[in-house]
GUFIVEX-350214 format. One line per field, with one value per residue (C-alpha): residue number from 1; residue in one letter; z, y, x. Coordinates in Angstrom, 1 decimal. Each point is the difference from the previous one (the first is absolute). Example, Ala and Ser with C-alpha at 12.3 -4.5 7.8 and 13.67 -1.06 7.14 Angstrom:
BEGIN
k (1_2)
r (A_S)
up (7.8_-0.7)
north (-4.5_3.4)
east (12.3_1.4)
# end
This chain:
BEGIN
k (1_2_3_4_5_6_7_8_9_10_11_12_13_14_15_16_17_18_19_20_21_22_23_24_25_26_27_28_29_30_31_32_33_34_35_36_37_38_39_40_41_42_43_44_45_46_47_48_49_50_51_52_53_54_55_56_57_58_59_60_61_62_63_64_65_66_67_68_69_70_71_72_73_74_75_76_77_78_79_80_81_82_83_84_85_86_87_88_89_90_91_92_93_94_95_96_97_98_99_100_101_102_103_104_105_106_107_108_109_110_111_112_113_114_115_116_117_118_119_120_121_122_123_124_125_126_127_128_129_130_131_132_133_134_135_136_137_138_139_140_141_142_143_144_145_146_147_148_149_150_151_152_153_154_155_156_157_158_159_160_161_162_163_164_165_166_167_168_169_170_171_172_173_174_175_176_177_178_179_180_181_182_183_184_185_186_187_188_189_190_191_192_193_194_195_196_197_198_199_200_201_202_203_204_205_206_207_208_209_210_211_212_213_214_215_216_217_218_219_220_221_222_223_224_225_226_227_228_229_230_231_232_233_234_235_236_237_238_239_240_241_242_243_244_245_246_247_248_249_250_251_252_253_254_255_256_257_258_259_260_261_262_263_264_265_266_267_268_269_270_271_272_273_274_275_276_277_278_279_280_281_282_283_284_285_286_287_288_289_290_291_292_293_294_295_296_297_298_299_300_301_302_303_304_305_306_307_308_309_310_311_312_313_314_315_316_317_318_319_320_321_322_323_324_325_326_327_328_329_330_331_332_333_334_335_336_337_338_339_340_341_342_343_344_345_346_347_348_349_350_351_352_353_354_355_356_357_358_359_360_361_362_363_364_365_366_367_368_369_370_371_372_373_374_375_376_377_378_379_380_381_382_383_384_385_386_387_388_389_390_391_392_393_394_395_396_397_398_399_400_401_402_403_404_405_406_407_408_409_410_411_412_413_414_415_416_417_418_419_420_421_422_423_424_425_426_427_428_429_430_431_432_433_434_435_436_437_438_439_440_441_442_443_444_445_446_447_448_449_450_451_452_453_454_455_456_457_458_459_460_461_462_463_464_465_466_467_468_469_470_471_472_473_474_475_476_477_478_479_480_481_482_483_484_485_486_487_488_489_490_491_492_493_494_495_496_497_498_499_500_501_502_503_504_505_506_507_508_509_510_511_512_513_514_515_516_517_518_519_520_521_522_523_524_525_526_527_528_529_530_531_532_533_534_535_536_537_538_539_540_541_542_543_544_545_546_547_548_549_550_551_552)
r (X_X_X_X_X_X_X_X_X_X_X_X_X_X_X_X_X_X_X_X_X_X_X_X_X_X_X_X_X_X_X_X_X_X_X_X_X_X_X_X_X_X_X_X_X_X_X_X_X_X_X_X_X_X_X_X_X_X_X_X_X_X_X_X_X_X_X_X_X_X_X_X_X_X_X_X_X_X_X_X_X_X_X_X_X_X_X_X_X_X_X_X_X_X_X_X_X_X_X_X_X_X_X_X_X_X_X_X_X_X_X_X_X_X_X_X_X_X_X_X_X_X_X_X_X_X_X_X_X_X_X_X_X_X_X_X_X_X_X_X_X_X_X_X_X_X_X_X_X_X_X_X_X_X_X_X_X_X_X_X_X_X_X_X_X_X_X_X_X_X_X_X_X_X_X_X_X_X_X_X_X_X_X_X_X_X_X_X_X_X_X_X_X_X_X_X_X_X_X_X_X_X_X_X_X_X_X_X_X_X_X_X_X_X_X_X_X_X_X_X_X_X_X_X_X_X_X_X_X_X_X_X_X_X_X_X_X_X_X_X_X_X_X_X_X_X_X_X_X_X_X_X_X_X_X_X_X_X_X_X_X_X_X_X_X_X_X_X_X_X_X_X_X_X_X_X_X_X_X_X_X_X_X_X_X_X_X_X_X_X_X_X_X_X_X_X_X_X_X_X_X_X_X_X_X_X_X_X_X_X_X_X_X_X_X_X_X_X_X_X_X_X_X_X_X_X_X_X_X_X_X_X_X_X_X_X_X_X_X_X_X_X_X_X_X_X_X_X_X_X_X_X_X_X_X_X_X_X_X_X_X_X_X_X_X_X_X_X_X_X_X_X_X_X_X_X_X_X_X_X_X_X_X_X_X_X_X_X_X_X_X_X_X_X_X_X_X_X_X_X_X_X_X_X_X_X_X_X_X_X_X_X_X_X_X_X_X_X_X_X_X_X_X_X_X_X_X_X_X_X_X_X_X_X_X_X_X_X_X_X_X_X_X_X_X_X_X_X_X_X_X_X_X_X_X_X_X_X_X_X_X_X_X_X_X_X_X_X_X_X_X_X_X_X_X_X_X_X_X_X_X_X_X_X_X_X_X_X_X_X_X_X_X_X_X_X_X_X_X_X_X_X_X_X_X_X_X_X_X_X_X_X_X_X_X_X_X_X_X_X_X_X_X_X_X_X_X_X_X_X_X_X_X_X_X_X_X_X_X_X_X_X_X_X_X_X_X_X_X_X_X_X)
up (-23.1_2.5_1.5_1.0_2.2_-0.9_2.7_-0.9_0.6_-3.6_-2.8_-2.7_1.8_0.9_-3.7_-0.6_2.0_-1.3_-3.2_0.8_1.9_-3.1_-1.9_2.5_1.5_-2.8_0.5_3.8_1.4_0.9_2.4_1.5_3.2_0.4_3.8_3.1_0.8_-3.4_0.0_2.7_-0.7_-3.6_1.9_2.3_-2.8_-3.0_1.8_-2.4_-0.1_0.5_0.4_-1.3_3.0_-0.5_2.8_0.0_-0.2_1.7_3.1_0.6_-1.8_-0.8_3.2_1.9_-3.0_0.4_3.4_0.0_-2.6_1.8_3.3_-2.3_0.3_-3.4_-1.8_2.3_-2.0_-3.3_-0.8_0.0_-2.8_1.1_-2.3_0.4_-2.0_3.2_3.2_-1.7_2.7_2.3_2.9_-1.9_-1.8_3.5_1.6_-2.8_0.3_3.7_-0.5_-2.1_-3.6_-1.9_-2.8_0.1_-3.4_-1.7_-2.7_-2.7_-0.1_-1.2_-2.9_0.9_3.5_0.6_-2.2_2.3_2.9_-1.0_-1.6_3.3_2.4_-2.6_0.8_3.5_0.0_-2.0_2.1_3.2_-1.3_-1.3_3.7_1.6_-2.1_0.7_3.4_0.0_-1.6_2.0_3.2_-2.2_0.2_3.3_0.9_-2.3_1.9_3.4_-0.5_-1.3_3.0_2.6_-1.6_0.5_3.3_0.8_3.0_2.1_-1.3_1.6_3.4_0.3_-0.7_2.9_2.1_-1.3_0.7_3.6_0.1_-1.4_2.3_3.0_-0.9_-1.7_4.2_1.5_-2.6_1.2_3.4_-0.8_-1.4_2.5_2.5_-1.8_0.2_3.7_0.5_-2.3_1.7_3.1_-1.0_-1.2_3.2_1.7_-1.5_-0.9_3.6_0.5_-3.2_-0.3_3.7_-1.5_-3.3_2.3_1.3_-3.2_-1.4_3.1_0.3_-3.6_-0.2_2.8_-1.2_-3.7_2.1_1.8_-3.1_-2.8_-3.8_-0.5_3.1_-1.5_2.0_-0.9_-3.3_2.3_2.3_-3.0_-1.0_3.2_0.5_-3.3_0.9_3.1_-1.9_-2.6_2.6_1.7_-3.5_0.0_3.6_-1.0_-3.2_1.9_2.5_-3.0_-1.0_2.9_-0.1_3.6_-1.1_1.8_-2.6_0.6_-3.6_-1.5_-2.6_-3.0_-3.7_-1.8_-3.4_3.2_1.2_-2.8_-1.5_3.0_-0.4_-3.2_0.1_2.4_-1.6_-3.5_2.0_0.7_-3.6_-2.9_-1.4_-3.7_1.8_-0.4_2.3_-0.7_2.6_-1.5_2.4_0.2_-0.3_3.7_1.4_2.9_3.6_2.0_3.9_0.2_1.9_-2.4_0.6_-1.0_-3.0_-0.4_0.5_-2.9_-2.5_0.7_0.0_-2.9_-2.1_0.6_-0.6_-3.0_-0.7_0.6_-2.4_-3.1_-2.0_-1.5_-0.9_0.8_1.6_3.2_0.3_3.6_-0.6_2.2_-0.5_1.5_-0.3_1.3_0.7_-0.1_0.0_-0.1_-3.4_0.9_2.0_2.0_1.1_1.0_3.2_-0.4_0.7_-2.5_0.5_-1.6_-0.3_-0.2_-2.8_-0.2_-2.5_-1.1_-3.7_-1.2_-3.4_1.5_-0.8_1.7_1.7_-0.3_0.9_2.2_2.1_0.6_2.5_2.1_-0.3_3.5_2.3_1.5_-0.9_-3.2_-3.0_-3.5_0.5_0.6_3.6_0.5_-1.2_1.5_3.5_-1.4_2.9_-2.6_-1.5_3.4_1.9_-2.5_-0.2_4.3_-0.4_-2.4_1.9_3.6_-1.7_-1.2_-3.8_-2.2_-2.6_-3.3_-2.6_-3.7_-2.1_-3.2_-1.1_-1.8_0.5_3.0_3.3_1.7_3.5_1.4_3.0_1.6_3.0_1.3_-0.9_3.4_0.0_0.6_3.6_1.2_0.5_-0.9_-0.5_2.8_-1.9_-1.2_3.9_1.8_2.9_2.9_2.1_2.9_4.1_0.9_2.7_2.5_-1.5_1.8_-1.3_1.8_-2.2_1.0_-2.2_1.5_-2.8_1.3_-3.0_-1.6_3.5_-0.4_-3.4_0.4_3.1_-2.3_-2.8_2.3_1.6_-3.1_-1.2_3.4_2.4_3.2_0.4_2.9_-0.8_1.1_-1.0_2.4_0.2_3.9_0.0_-2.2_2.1_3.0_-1.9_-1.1_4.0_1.1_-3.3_1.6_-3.9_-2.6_-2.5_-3.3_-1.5_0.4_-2.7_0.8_-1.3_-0.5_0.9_3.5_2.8_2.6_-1.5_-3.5_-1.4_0.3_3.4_0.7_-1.5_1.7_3.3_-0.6_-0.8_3.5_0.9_-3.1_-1.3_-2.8_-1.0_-3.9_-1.1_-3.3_-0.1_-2.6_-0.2_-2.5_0.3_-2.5_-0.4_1.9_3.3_-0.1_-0.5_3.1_1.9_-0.9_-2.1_-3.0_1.2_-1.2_1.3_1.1_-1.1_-1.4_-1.5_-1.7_0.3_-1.2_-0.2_-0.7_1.7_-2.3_-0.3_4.2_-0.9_-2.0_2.7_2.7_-1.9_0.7_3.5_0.4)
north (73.7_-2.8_-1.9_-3.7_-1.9_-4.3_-2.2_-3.4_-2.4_-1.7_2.1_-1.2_1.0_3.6_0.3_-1.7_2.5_3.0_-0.7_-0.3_2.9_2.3_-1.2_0.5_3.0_2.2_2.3_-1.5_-0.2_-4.1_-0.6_-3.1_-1.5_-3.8_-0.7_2.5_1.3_1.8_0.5_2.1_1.8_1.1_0.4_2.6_2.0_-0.3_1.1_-2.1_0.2_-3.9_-2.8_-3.4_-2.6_-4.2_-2.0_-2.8_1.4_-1.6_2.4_2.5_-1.3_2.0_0.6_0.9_2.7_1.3_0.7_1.6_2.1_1.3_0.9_2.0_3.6_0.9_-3.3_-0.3_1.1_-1.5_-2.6_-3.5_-2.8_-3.8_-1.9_-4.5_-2.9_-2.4_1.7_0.0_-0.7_2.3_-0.1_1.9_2.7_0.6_0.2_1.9_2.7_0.0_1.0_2.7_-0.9_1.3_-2.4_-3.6_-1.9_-3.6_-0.9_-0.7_3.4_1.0_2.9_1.7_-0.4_1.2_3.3_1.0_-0.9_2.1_3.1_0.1_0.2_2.8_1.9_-0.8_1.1_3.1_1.1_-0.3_2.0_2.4_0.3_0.5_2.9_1.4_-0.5_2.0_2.6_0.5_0.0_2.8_2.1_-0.6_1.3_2.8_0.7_-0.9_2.4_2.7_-0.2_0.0_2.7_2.1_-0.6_0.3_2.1_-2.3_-2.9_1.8_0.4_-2.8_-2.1_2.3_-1.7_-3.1_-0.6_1.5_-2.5_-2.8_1.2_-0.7_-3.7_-1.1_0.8_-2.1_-2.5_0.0_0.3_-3.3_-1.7_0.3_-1.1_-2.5_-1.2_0.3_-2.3_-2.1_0.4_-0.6_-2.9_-1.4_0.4_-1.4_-2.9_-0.8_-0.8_-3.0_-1.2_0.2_-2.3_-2.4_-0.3_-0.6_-2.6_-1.8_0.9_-1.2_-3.6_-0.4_0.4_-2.6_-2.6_0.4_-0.7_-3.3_-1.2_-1.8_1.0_-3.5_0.9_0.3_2.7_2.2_1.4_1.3_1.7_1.5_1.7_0.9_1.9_1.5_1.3_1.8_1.5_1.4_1.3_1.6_2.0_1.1_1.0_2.1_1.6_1.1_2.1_1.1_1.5_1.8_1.2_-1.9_-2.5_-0.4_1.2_-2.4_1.3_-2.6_-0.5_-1.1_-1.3_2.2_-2.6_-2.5_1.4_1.2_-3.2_-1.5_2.2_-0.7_-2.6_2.2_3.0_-1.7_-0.7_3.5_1.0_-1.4_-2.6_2.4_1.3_-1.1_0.9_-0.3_0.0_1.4_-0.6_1.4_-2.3_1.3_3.4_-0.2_-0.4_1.7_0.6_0.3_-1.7_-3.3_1.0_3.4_-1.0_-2.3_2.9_1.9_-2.7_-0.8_3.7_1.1_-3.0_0.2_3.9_-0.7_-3.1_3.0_2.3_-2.2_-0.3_-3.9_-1.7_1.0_-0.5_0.5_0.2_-0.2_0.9_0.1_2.0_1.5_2.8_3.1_3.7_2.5_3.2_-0.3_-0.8_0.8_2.6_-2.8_-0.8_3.2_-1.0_-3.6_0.0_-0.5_-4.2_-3.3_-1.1_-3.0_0.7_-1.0_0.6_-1.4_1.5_-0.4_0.0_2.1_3.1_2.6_2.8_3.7_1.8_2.8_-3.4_-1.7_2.3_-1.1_-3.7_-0.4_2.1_-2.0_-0.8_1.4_-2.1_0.0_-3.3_0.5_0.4_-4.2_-0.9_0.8_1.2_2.9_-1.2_-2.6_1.9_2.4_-3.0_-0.7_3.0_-0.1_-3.2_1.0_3.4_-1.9_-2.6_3.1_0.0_2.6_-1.2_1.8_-0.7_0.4_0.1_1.7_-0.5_-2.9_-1.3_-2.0_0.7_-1.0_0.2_0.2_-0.8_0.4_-1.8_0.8_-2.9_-2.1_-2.5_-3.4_-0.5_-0.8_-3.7_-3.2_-0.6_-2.2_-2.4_-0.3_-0.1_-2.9_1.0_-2.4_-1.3_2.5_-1.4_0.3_-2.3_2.5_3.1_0.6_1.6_1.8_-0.2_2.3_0.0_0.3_-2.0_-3.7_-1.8_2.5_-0.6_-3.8_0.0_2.5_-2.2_-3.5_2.3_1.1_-3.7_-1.5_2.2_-1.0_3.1_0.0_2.2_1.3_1.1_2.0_1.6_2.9_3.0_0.0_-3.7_0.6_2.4_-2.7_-2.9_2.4_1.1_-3.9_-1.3_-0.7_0.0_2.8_0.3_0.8_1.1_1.0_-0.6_2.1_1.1_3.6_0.9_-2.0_0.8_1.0_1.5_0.0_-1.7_3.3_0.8_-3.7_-0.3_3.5_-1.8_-3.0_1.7_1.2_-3.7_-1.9_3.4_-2.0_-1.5_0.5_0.9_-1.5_1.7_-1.9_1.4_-0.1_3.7_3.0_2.2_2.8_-2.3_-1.2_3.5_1.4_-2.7_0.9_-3.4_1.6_1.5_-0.6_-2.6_-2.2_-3.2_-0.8_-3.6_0.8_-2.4_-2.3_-1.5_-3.6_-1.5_0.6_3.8_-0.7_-1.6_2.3_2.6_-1.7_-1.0_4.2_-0.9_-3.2)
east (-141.5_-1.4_3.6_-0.8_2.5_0.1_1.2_0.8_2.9_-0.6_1.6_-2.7_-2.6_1.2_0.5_-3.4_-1.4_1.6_-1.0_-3.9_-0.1_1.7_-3.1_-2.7_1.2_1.6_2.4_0.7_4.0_0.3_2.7_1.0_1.8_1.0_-0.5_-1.4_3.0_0.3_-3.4_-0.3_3.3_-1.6_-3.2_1.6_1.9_-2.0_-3.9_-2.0_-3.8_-0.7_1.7_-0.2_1.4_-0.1_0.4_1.6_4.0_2.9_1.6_-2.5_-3.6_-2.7_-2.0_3.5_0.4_-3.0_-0.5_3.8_-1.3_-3.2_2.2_2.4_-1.3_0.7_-1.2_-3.1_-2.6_0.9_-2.6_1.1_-1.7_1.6_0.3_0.1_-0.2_0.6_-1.5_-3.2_-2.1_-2.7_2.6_2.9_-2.7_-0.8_3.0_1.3_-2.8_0.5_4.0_-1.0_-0.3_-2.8_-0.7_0.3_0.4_1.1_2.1_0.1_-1.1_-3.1_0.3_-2.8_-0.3_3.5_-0.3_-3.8_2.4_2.7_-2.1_-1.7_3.1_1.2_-3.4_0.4_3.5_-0.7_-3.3_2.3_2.7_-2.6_-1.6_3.2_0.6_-3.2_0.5_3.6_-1.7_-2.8_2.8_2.1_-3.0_-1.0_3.2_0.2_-3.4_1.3_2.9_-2.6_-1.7_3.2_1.4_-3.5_-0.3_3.8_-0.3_-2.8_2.1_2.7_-1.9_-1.4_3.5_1.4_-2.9_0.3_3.9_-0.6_-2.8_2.5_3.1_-2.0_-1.5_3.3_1.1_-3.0_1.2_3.4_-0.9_-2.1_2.6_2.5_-2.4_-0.9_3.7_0.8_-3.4_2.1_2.9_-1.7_-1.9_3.6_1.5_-2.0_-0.5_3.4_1.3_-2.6_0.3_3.9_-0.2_-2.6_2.4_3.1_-1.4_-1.4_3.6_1.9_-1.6_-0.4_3.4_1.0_-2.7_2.5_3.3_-1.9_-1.1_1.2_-0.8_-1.3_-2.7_-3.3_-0.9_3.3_-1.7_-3.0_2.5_1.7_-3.4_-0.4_3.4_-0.5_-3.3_0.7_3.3_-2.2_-2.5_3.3_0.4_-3.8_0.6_3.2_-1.7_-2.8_2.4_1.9_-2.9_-0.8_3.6_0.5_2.2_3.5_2.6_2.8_3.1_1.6_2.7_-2.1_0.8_-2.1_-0.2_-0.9_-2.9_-1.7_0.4_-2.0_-2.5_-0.9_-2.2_-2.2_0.3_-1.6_-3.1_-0.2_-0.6_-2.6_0.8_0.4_3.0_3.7_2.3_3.2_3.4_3.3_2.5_3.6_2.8_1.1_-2.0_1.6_-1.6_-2.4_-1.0_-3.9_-2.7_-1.1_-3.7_0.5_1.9_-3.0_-2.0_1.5_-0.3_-3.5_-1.2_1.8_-1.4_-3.7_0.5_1.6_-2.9_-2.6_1.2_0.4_-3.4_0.2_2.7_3.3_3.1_2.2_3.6_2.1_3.5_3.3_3.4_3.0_0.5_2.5_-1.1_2.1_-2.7_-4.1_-1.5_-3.0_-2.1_-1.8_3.9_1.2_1.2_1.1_3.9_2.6_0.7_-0.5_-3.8_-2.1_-2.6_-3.8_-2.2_-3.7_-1.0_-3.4_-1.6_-3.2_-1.6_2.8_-0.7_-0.1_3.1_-2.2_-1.0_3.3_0.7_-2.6_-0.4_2.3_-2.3_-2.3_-3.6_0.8_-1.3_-1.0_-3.0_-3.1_-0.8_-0.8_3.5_2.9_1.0_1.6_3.2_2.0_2.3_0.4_0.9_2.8_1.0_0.3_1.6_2.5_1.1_0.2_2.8_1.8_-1.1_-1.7_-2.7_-1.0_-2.6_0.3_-3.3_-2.0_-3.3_-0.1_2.9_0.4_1.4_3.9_-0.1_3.8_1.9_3.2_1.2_3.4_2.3_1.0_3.3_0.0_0.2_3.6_1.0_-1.4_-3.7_-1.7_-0.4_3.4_1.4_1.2_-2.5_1.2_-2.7_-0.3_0.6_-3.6_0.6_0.8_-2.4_-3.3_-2.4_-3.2_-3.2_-2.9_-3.5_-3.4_-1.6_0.3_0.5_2.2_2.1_-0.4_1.2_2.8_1.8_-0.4_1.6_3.1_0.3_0.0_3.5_1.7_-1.0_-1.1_-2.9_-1.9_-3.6_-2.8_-2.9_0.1_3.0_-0.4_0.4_2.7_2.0_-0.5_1.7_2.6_1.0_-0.5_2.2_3.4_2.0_0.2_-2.7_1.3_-3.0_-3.6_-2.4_-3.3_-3.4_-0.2_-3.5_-1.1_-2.6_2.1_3.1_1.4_3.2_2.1_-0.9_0.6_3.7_0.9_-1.0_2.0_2.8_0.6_0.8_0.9_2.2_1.1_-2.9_-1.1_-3.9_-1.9_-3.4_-3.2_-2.6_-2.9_-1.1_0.3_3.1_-1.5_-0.6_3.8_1.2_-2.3_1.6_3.9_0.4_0.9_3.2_3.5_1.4_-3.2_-0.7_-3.5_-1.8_-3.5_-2.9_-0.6_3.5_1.0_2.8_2.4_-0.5_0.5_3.0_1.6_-0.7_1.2_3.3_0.8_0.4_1.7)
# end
């Protein structure tokens, strides 16, 4: 029995229609919707073998209907006849063809036309069906045959798989070997660039930011210095992503709101993803806090998503969620070791395909992954996995075939800090009348726009562009310097050596090392240590204002 499927917003004419198509096609099953949205429900459910569509509906007309319905897996195939009695003209019949439809006709409808049309999207329908059972059947015996075969041959089979995986063992190696390569040239290519481009963006920050404070917002020039600022922030962020990365990025912990920061990352996180994916945030009322590097929480969020984004086929839908929770012995294997406590939770559910329980186990280790070999890295879910075990966390991954996937993640709880917040201080303005401060940087401008920072909040500030020169002024300075600001990396000695050296005649003399180099520089050079004070470039003068307000 032939089921037809009758869109139309006007009730007269879906019974109109039922009607005709009882008498011209006997014995057929008539069903009807009243707008697209019901349309393609019933579509989806009820599988009929054509489909009758008018345009002009309120909400979701005719052409929107019909394309929906061709990008719907399961209704893609089912032909399509519109149906019009006002876009009448060449340019709709095109446009409708060009959506997908496969017959284009005008009311008031003509008898005999519409019952060819229909009988001929029933053959259509029925030949298609008819071929695609064929076509299963032919791949049932081609397997029955294939397995006839494999089974005759079972012991070559069996020797030349030995071969084979020997074969495979060694290039999935030179792969790997590739691929790490690959990522120290990135790494070094990071590097590298990131200390000239962090001094360039200093500058571009600095000035931009003192232009701002000479200004007036009535100035027509202050919108252009705005962009400006804002530019050389976001190029900051691109510098700092492209370290993180490369893994070279200076972990610097902080005390974060969870519900906070993903909320922030929202935004960014949706243009991630297609756009016929939803994600969704479920926040906890209060998770607690967390201590964790913001880019690597970043890190997190962003890798899990596009995983997830990868694994769902079509639509579908994300969901980030938050909660406190409290163990008091593991729950699961993947936690065996995570101490009883109180624990931040993350998780990031998909609506994807799932996986196989006999791969879970493997989806941490790196270069492992499911794509095909031009998507993916194979490092995503290994760097979170690294991420989340250097904060002190364990991570575990729930997941069946089918059925999605829930990636989640505990983060030991961390207390509010004691005190006041900052901002909730009386600060009172610091002396800085009597507070010197030596700046040494070997980039002239940075040094230039450093000692107009410093002068501008009060200090007095001896400058130089050279550590030798720097020592001199130091001997021939007659008062205490209360602090030296220096470059890390310079020609003729670096910032530590420098500060160790100055220390022998300023003893009490404090040290504030920038520096726009990767984590591994600053650790070769001692500056990550306890108890050192660092400022990364690019900085603006507030983040050196908020530094400097640890000293005076």
């Amino acid at each position: 029995m032939p089921c037809i499927l009758a869109i139309d917003d006007n009730q007269d004419n879906l019974v109109t229609i039922s009607v005709l198509l009882k008498l011209l096609i006997p014995n057929s099953d008539v069903i009807t919707a009243s707008s697209g949205e019901e349309g393609i429900h019933k579509a989806i459910i009820e599988r009929p073998d054509t489909i009758l569509l008018d345009i002009h509906m309120p909400g979701m007309d005719g052409f929107e209907t019909c394309r929906e319905l061709k990008k719907i897996e399961a209704t893609a195939f089912i032909p399509v006849i519109m149906l019009t009695a006002v876009r009448t003209d060449s340019k709709s019949r095109v446009r409708a063809l060009d959506i997908g439809a496969d017959a284009f006709l005008t009311k008031p409808i003509d008898e005999a036309a519409l019952a060819a049309q229909v009988r001929a999207m029933l053959r259509i329908k029925k030949a298609e069906d008819r071929l695609r059972d064929e076509n299963a059947h032919l791949e049932e015996l081609v397997k029955e045959r294939v397995a006839d075969l494999s089974q005759a041959n079972a012991q070559l089979v069996r020797e030349m798989e030995e071969r084979k995986q020997a074969e495979q063992e060694k290039k999935k190696l030179e792969q790997q070997l590739i691929h790490a390569q690959k990522l120290e040239s990135v790494g070094r290519l990071a590097g590298g660039i990131a200390h000239e481009f962090n001094n360039m963006l200093s500058i571009i920050l600095g000035y931009s930011e003192m232009m701002q404070e000479d200004m007036t917002r009535t100035d027509p020039n202050y919108p252009k210095v705005i962009e400006i600022s804002a530019a050389a922030k976001r190029s900051a962020d691109l510098t700092e992503q492209l370290l993180a990365f490369a893994r070279k990025q200076t972990a610097c912990p902080r005390i974060l709101d969870l519900n906070e920061t993903v909320s922030r990352m929202m935004n960014m996180l949706r243009r991630l993803l297609r756009e016929d994916i939803r994600l969704n945030f479920l926040p906890h009322d209060d998770p607690g806090l967390v201590k964790i590097d913001p880019i690597q929480l970043d890190q997190i969020l962003v890798n899990l998503c596009i995983n997830a984004g990868d694994a769902i086929n079509g639509a579908g839908q994300i969901s980030i969620a938050t909660e406190h929770v409290t163990i008091d012995e593991p729950q699961f294997e993947q936690d065996s070791d995570l101490p009883a406590g109180r624990y931040v939770k993350l998780s990031v559910r998909d609506t994807g395909c799932g996986m196989d329980k006999n791969i879970i186990p493997n989806i941490f280790e790196p270069f492992f992954t499911t794509k095909e070999s031009a998507h993916g890295s194979g490092l995503g879910l290994s760097t979170v996995y690294g991420i989340v075990r250097q904060n002190n966390g364990s991570l575990y991954v729930s997941s069946e075939p089918g059925k999605g996937s829930t990636f989640t993640i505990l983060l030991p709880e961390h207390k509010k800090p004691d005190g006041p917040d900052a901002s909730d201080c009386d600060h009172k303005v610091p002396d800085r009348k009597n507070a010197t401060i030596l700046l040494v940087e070997d980039e002239k401008a940075l040094l230039d726009l450093g000692r107009q920072m410093l002068e501008q909040m009060g200090y007095s500030v001896l400058w130089t562009h050279s550590p030798k020169e720097a020592l001199d002024i130091a001997a021939g300075h007659p008062d205490q310097i209360q602090l030296l600001i220096t470059d890390v990396i310079m020609p003729e000695m670096n910032g530590y050596d420098l500060a160790v050296a100055l220390k022998k005649k300023h003893p009490h003399i404090q040290c504030l090392y920038v520096s726009g180099y990767p984590e591994e520089v600053l650790s070769a050079n001692k500056i990550l240590e306890e108890g050192t004070h660092f400022l990364p470039k690019p900085y603006r003068k507030e983040d050196l204002k908020r530094v400097l307000e640890n000293f005076f």
